[in-house]
C-alpha positions as CSV (number, residue, x, y, z in Angstrom):
1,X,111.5,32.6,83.0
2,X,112.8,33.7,86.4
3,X,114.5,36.4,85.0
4,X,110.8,37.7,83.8
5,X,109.2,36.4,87.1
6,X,112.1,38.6,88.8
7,X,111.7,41.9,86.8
8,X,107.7,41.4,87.4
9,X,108.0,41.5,91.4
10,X,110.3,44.0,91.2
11,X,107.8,46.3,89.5
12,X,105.1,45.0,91.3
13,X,107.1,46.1,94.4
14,X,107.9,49.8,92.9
15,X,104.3,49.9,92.4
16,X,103.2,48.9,95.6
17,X,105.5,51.5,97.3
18,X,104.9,54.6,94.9
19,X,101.1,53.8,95.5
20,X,101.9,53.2,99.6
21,X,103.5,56.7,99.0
22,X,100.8,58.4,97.7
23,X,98.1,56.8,99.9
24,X,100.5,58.2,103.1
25,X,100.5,61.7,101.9
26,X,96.6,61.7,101.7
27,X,95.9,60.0,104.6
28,X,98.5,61.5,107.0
29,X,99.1,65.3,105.3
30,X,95.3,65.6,103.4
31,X,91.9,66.0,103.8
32,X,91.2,63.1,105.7
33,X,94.0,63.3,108.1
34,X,93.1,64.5,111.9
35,X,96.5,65.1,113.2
36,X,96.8,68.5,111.0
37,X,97.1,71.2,113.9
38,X,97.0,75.4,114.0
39,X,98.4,77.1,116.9
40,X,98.9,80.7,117.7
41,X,101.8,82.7,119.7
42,X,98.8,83.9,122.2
43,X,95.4,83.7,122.3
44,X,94.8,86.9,123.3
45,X,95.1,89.7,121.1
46,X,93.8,93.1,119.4
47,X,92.5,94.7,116.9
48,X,95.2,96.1,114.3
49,X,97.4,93.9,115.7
50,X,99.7,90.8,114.2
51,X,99.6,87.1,115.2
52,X,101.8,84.9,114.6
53,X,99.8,81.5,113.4
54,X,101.8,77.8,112.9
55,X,100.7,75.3,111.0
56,X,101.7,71.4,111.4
57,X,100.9,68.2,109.9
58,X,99.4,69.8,106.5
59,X,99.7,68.6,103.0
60,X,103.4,69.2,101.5
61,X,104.3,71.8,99.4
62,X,100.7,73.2,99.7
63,X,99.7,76.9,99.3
64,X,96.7,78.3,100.9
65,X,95.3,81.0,103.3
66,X,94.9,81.2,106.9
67,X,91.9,83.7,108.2
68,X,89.8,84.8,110.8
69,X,86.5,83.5,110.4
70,X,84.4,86.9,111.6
71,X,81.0,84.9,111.2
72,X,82.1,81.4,112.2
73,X,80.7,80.1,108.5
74,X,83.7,77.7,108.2
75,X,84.6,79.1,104.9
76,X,86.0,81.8,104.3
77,X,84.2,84.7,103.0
78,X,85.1,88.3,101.8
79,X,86.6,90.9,103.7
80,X,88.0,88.3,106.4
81,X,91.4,89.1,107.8
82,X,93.5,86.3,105.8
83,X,97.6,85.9,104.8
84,X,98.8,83.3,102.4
85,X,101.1,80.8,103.3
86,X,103.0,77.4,101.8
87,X,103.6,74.5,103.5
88,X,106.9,72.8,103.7
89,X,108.2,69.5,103.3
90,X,107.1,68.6,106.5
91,X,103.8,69.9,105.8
92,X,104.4,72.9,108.6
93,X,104.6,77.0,107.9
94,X,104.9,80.0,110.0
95,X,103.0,83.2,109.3
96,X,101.9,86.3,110.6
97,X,98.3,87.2,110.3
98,X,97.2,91.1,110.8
99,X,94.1,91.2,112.6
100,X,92.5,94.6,111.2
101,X,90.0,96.4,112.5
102,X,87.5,94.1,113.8
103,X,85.6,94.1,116.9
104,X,86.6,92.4,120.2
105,X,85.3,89.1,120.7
106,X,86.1,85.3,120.2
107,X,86.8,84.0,116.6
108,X,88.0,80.8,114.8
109,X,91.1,81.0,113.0
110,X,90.8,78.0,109.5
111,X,93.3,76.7,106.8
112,X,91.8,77.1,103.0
113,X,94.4,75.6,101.0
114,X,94.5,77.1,97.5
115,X,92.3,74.4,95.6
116,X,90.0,74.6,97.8
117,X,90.4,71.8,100.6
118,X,90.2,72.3,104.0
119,X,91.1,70.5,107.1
120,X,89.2,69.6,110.0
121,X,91.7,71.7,113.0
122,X,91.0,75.3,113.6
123,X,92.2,77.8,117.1
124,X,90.2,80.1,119.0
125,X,91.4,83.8,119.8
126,X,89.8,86.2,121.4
127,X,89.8,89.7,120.3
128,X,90.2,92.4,123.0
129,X,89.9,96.5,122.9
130,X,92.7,97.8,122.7
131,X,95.5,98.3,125.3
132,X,94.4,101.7,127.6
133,X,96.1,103.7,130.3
134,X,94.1,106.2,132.3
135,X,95.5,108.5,135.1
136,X,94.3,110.2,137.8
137,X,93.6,113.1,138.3
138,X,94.6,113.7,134.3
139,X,96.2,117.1,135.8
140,X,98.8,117.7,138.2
141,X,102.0,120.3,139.1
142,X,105.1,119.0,139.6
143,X,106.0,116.6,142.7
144,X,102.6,115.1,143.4
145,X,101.8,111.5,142.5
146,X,99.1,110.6,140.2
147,X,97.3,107.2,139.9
148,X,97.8,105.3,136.8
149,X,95.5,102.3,136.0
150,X,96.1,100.0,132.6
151,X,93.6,97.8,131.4
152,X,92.9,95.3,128.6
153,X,96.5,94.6,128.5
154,X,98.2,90.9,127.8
155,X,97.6,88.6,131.1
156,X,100.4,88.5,132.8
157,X,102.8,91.1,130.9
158,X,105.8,92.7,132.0
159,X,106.6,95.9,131.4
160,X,107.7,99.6,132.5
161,X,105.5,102.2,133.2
162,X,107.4,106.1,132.7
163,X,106.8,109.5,132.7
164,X,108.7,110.9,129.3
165,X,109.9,113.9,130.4
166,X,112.0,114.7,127.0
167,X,109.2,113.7,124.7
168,X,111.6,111.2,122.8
169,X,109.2,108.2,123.4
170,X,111.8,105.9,125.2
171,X,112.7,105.8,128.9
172,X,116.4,107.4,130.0
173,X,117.3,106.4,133.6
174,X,116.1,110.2,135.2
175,X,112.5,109.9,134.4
176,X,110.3,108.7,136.7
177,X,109.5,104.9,136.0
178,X,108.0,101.7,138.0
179,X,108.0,98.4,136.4
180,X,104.7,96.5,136.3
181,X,102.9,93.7,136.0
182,X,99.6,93.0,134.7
183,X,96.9,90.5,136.5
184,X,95.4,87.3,134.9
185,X,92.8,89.6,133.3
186,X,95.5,92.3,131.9
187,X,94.8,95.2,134.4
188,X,97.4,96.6,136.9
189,X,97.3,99.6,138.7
190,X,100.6,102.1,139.7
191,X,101.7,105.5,140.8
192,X,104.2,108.1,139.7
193,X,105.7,110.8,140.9
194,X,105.6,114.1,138.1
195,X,109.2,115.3,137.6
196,X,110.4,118.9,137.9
197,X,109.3,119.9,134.0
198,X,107.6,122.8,132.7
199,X,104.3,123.1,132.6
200,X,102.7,121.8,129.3
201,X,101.4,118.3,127.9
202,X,103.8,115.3,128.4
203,X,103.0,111.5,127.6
204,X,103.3,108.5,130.2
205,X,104.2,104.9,128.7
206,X,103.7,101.7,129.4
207,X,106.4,99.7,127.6
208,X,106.5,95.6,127.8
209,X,109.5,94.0,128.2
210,X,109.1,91.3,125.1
211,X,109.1,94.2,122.7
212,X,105.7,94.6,121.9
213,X,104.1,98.0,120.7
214,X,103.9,100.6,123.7
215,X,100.8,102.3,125.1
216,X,100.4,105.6,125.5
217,X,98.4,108.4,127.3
218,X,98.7,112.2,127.9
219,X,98.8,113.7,131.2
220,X,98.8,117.5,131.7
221,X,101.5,119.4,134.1
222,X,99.8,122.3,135.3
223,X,101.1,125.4,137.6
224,X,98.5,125.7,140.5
225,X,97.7,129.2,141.8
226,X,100.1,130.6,144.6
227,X,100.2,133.1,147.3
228,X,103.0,135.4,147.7
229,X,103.6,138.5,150.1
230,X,105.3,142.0,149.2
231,X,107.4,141.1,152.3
232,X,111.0,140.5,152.7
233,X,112.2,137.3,153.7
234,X,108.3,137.0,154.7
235,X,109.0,138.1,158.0
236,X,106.3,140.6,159.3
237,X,104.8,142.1,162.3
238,X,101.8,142.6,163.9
239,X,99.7,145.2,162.6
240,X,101.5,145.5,159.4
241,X,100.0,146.1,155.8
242,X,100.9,143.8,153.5
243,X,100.3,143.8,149.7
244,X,99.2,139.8,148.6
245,X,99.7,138.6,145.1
246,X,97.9,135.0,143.6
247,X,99.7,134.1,140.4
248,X,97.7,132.3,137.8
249,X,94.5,133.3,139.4
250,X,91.5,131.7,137.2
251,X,89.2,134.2,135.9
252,X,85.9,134.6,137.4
253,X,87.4,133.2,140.8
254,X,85.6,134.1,143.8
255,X,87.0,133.4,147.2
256,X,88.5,134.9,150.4
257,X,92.3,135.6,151.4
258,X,92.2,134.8,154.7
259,X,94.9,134.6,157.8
260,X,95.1,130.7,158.8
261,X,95.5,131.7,162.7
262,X,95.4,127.9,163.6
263,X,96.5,126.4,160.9
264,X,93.5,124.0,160.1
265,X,93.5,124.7,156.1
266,X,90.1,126.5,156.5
267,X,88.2,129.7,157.0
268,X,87.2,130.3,161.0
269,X,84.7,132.7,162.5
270,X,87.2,136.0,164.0
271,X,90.2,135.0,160.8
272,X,91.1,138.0,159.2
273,X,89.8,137.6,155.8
274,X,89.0,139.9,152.7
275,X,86.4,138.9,150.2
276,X,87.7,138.6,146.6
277,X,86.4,138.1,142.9
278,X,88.2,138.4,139.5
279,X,86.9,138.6,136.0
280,X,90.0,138.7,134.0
281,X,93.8,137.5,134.6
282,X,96.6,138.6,136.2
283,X,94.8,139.0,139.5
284,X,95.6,142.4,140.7
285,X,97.0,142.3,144.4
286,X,95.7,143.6,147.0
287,X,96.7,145.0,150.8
288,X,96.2,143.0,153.8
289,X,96.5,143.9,157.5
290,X,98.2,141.2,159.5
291,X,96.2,140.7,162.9
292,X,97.6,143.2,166.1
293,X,97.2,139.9,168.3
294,X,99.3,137.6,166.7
295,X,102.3,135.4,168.9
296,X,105.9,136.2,167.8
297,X,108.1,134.1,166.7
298,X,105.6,131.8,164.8
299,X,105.0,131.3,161.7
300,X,101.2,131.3,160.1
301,X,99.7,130.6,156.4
302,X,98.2,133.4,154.0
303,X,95.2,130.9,152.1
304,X,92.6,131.2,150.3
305,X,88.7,129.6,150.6
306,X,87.3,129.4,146.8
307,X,83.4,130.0,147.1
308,X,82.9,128.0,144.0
309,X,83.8,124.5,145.3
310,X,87.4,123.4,145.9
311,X,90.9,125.1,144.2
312,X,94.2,123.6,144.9
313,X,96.0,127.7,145.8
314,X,99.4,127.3,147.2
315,X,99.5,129.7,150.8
316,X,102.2,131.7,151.6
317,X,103.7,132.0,154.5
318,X,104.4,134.8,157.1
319,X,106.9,134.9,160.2
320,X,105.5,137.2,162.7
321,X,108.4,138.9,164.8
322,X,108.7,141.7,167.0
323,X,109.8,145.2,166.5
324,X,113.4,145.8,167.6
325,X,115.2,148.9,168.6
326,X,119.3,149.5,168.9
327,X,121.3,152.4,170.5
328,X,124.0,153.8,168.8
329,X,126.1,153.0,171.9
330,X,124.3,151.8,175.1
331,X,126.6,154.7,177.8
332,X,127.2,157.8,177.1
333,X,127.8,161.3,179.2
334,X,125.1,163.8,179.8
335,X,124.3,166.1,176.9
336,X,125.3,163.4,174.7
337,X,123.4,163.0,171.7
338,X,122.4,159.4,170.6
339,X,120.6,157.1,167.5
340,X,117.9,154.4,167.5
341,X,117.3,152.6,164.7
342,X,113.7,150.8,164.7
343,X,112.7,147.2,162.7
344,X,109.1,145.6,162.3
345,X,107.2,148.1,163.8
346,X,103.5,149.2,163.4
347,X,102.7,151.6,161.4
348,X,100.2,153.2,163.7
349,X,102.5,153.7,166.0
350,X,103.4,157.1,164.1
351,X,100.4,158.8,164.6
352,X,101.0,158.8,168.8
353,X,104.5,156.5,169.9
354,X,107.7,158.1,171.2
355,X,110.9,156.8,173.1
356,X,111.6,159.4,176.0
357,X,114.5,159.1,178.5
358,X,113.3,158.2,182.1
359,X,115.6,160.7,184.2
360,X,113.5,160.3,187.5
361,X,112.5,156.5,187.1
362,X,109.1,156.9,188.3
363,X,107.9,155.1,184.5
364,X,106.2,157.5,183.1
365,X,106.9,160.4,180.7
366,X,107.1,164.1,182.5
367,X,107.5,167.3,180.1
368,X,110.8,168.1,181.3
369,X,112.5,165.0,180.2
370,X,113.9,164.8,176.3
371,X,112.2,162.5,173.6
372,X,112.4,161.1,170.1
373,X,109.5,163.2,168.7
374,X,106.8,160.8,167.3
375,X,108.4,158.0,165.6
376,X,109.0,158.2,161.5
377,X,107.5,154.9,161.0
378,X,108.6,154.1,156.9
379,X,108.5,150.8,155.3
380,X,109.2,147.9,156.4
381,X,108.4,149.1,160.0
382,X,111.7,151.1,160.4
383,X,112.7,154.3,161.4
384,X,115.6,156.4,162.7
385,X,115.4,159.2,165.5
386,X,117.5,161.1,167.8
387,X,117.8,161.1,171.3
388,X,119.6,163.7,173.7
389,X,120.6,161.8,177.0
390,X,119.9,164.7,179.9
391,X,121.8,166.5,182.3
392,X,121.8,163.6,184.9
393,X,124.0,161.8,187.8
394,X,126.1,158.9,186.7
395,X,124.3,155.7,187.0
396,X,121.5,152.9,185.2
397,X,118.4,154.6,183.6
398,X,115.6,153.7,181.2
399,X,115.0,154.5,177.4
400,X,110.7,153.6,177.5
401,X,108.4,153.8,175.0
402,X,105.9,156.2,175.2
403,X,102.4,157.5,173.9
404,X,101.2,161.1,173.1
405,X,98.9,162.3,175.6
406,X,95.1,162.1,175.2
407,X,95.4,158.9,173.0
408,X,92.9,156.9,175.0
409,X,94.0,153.3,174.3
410,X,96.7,151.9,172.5
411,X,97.3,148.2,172.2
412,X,101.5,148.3,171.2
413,X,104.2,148.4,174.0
414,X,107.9,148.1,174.0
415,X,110.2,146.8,176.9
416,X,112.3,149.5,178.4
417,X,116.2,150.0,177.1
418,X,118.6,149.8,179.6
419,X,121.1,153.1,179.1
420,X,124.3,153.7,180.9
421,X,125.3,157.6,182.1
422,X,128.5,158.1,182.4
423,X,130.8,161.3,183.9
């Protein structure tokens, strides 16, 4: 009898615990348990983009589908962004869930196990546009900064924003780069310099620093218009014609080269100036007088004024110096017969300009002392001439500069040479 009593409670018992066991796993891991929980690695995310969703507290070993409820029906319903998934033993699973294409906004991510039962715990995302980087101006040459702004971005990410100079899509250490932060609401806002590459399209990057997917945008390095001068070493010299090229010219540009006297980046009343319009590229030059009553020694900018609103043109600029003359030898005796070479002179000046040799001092030219002739004036403002130093006592004299006779008014002079007559 107590044998029989024994193996009855010890049934009974079994009983009791198989049934306690089953009651647990529906009460604490089913349909009527509260403390079944879905969480997400953000709450902030995009369209197209994965999720990572965990699940806790669920019913063991259970399959079913996790989802984005679109029109908050809580079921699910076709066409809803879903993933499978199983449970484990501790009633917990990790999956990812790809958002698709859906529209920005707030939705309620549900469990659906596969028979049907669901559980009373859901999470909220919100569904943003996508990551965007905009720069401006969208079009710059090299060594200017541009403006970039990045928007509906992750709160708080980290990341670096570069210029990809090689077009390989990752950053190398040369290429311009910043590293960036976005505000509470995903936004920042940075500047970069544009390397020394050709001119073409090129892609800037924002890249986060957990890994994530980059953003991209294109920015266009462009070769603005330039002034250049015919000129060596852009020296020239008042009065002088110069030829003026602008490289890359637009077509059906209409403007004014102009002479930038004081330097104030814009066309004054009294500037030298010649009116300009183009229908078709290369721009073909054109000649330009430099001003007669310019300061030597400074240097001044060749710009030009569009008439059609503002164009970024790159002047050139011109060093304004003064004609120069040198002797063949400073002393010499009478009847000797001596060179001067001429620099940066006007070309006007060949049409009535001489150098005679002062033998009586009295500063002006007479008939019976020798000259040059009128000076060859050839490019570049040079020339060479003879001189034939006179039959005079030893001592100091004068090489001036002289005019032809009858020439009313001429607005050139040149400072005496000092000369040396020997025995």
């Amino acid at each position: 009898m107590m044998k029989t009593c024994r193996a009855f409670g010890l049934t009974l018992i079994f009983l009791l615990g198989f049934l306690f066991l089953d009651f647990q796993d529906k009460v604490v891991f089913g349909a009527i348990n509260n403390s079944a929980t879905l969480s997400t690695d953000s709450f902030i995310t995009y369209p197209n983009a994965s999720i990572t969703v965990y699940g806790k507290n669920f019913t063991r070993y259970e399959k079913g589908y996790v989802y984005i409820d679109l029109n908050n029906s809580n079921t699910y319903t076709k066409g809803e962004p879903y993933t499978q998934v199983s449970t484990s033993s501790s009633g917990s699973f990790t999956s990812l869930l790809f958002t698709g294409n859906i529209k920005a906004g707030t939705y309620w991510i549900r469990y659906l196990s596969s028979g049907g039962r669901t559980y009373g715990t859901s999470v909220k995302i919100t569904i943003k546009y996508l990551p965007e980087l905009k720069v401006y101006p969208d079009n710059e040459q090299v060594g200017a900064k541009i403006s970039v702004l990045g928007d509906y971005f992750l709160p708080n990410q980290k990341g670096r924003l570069f210029f990809d100079s090689n077009q390989n899509k990752t950053w190398e250490s040369e290429e311009p780069s910043v590293e960036v932060s976005t505000n509470q609401f995903g936004y920042f806002s940075s500047q970069l310099t544009v390397p020394n590459v050709k001119e073409g399209f090129y892609s800037i990057y924002f890249q986060p620093v957990n890994g994530s997917k980059s953003t991209s945008t294109y920015f266009k390095v462009v070769k603005y218009p330039s002034i250049s001068v015919s000129v060596l070493n852009r020296k020239v010299f008042a009065g002088q014609s110069i030829t003026v090229y602008i490289d890359s010219l637009p077509e059906f540009s209409e403007g004014y080269i102009y002479l930038d006297t004081n330097n104030n980046e814009r066309l004054d009343g009294g500037e030298s100036n010649i009116h300009i319009f183009t229908q078709k590229k290369p721009f073909n030059p054109i000649a330009f007088n430099i001003p007669k009553n310019l300061e030597k020694g400074k240097t001044y900018f060749i710009r030009f004024e569009s008439s059609r609103g503002v164009m970024k043109i790159n002047p050139a600029t011109v060093e304004v110096i003064g004609p120069t003359v040198t002797l063949s030898t400073t002393s010499a005796a009478p009847k000797t017969t001596i060179t001067l070479n001429g620099s940066y002179f006007p070309w006007y000046v060949s049409t009535n300009g001489f150098f005679y040799f002062d033998s009586n001092a009295n500063g002006r030219w007479d008939s019976n002392e020798p000259t040059t002739g009128l000076l060859p004036i050839r490019d570049g403002g040079s020339f060479v001439v003879s001189l034939t130093i006179p039959n005079v006592k030893k001592g100091s004299y004068l090489i001036r500069y002289g005019i032809k006779s009858g020439v009313p008014y001429v607005d050139f002079t040149y400072d005496p040479i000092p000369f040396e007559v020997k025995e």
